[in-house]
Residue, then its C-alpha position, 0 to 999 in steps of 0.5 A: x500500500x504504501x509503495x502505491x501511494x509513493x508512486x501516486x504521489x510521484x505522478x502527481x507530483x512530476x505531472x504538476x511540474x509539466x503542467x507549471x513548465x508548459x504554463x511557463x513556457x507559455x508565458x514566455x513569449x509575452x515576458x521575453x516581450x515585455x523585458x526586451x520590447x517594450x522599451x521601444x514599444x511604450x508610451x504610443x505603441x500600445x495593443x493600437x501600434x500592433x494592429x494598425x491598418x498601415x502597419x509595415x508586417x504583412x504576414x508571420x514571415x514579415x513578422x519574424x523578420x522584424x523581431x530579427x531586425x529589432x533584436x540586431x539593431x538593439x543588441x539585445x543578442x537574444x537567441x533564436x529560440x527568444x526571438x521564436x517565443x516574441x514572434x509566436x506571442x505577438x502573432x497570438x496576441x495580435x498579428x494572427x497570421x497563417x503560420x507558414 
């Protein structure tokens, strides 16, 4: 009995940190944004900025390329995978483009 209750607790346990690692993860994209962005992305580039009717982004591609672009003018040096999380974020959030 008590060795199912050991491996039921540890089930329990290992599944709580997948579910709180992929909430992370979620999170990720919009905190990335937020730390690295926004301090370009203030003041009038609100929601409003993002989904404007004469915004230069055209599809997900066009998106990806300009976090490129910010992050190589910035310096912020972050890595692809980052760069991946603000693109997939900002396309949620607001872009919704195909994925391509």
């Amino acid at each position: 009995m008590k060795f199912l209750s050991l491996a039921l607790s540890s089930l329990l346990l290992s599944s709580a940190f997948s579910v709180s690692a992929f909430a992370d993860e979620e999170m990720s994209g919009k905190a990335l944004h937020d730390e690295n962005c926004l301090n370009c992305h203030r003041g009038n580039h609100d929601e409003k900025f993002y989904t404007r009717k004469d915004r230069r982004i055209k599809d997900f591609k066009g998106l990806g390329s300009m976090v490129r672009m910010c992050d190589a003018n910035l310096g912020t040096s972050l890595f692809d995978e980052d760069m991946e999380e603000i693109t997939e974020y900002l396309n949620d959030s607001f872009y919704k483009f195909p994925k391509q």
